[in-house]
Steps between C-alpha positions, in 0.01 A plus 500: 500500500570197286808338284435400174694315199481689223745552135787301709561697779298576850233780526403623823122652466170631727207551392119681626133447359303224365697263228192466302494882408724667208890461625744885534863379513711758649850521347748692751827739335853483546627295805051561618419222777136446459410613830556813280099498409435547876218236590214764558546611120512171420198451717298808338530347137377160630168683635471616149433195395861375392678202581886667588822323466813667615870294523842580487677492187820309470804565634270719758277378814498188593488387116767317357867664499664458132814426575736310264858371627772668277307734363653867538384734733196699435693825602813425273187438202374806564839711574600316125130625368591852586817497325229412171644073494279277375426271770260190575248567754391242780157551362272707314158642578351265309595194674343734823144504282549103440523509919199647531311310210641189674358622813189523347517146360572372862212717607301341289381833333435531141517917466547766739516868471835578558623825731866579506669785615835618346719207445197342570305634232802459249388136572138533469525624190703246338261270655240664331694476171652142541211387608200659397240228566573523862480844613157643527597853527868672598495803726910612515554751746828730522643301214649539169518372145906511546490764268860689548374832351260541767684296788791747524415572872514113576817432296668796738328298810674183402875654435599501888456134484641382174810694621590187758266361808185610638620615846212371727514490859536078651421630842109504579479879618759676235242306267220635606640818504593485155149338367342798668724783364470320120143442550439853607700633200274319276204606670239803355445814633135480437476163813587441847843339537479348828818380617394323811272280295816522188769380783252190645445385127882493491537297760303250388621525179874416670358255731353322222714471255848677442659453220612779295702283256162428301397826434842528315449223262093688460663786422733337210154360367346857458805624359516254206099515453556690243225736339171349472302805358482374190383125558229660787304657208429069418268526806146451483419513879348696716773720655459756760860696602515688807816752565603767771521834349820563760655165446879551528589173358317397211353850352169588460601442164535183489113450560373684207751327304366169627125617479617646145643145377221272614183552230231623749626524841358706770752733635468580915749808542477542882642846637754547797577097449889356503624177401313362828146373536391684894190448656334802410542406166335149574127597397534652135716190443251265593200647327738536201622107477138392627319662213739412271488133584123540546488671089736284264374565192613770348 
């Protein structure tokens, strides 16, 4: 893993294959470490032929922390957000898109196809409509257009916290505890949720990198993304959008709307999947983004 200067701030990133082939940037979700796209996935899209980049956003990782002196509290923000203030955000998706186009610039890469999954693919596809010229195809997995009239189930998710803080565990075990419980609850029926494996990934996750303060000031930045249905029909790019047909998150929904917005993208509706991306799940993925990447026209 490598540090990297990129739009200002810090980007921690890894990558696996051969620079000379076409580059897959991996965009993680809320509060995602990149370790997220476990290395062996990471490892199966290299063999098809793609050169994979996976980092950790900011305020994530070991990425840059945004924090500002004076500035108010990301919980008091969001408590004041759920009371329906207006209030200015620490950032906005888009400056997370200019991270990763900066990373790109660092990189040296000129396009990429760009994989994000839920807040992740929120930012590919304003990548892909801010800046077109880069992004050789967008595959956005359990995401949405930020639609409201299909995001109800995600605007109920989100309530607990806007009501005051995220109560996550600071000790290493009550954290893995919780990771595995909330991971488990987002899981599918259709997979195996293995919580030995689950609990190990949290603590390296912890070990890593705690700091549960950044996924509050993500979380402001999806909230005041606004709805982006309308601007996604502007995209002429190859778009593939993969969903869980048991995702208890970000509905099912929420895919066809995506699929539905984007003049012709592929839809992947994959049965018995959560908001989660388990191993068993691992090989229609990869044949999906490899022959997408592998087919850009349209």
């Amino acid at each position: 893993m490598a540090k990297i200067k990129a739009n200002g701030i810090q980007i921690e990133y890894d990558t696996f294959g051969d620079p000379a082939r076409p580059a897959l940037i991996l965009i993680t979700g809320l509060s995602g470490q990149m370790i997220l796209w476990g290395e062996d996935l990471c490892a199966e899209l290299a063999e098809r032929g793609l050169y994979v980049i996976r980092f950790d956003n900011r305020d994530t990782g070991l990425s840059s922390r945004i924090e500002s002196p004076g500035d108010p509290h990301p919980e008091t923000l969001l408590t004041a957000l759920g009371r329906g203030e207006n209030i200015t955000v620490p950032y906005h998706l888009e400056d997370m898109a200019a991270d990763t186009i900066g990373l790109m610039d660092a990189m040296g890469i000129e396009k990429a196809h760009v994989c994000g999954a839920s807040m992740g693919g929120m930012i590919a596809q304003i990548m892909a409509l801010n800046y077109p010229e880069r992004v050789l195809s967008l595959i956005s997995i359990s995401s949405s257009t930020g639609n409201p009239d299909v995001h109800k189930k995600m605007v109920k998710k989100v309530e607990t916290p806007l009501k005051g803080p995220v109560p996550v565990p600071r000790e290493r075990e009550a954290y893995i505890e919780y990771m595995v419980s909330g991971m488990k609850e987002l899981s599918g029926p259709g997979f195996l949720f293995d919580e030995v494996e689950v609990s190990e990934l949290a603590g390296e996750l912890y070990d890593r990198s705690f700091y549960p303060e950044g996924a509050t000031r993500q979380l402001l930045a999806i909230l005041a993304g606004g709805n982006r249905k309308s601007a996604l029909s502007k995209i002429n790019i190859p778009t593939l959008v993969i969903h869980g047909d048991s995702d208890p998150l970000v509905p099912v929904e929420s895919g066809y709307d995506t699929a539905e917005a984007i003049p012709g993208a592929e839809l992947l509706v994959i049965k018995g999947m959560g908001h989660d991306l388990p191993k068993g799940i691992w090989p229609r993925v990869v044949d999906a983004i490899s022959k997408r990447a592998a087919s850009p026209a349209q």
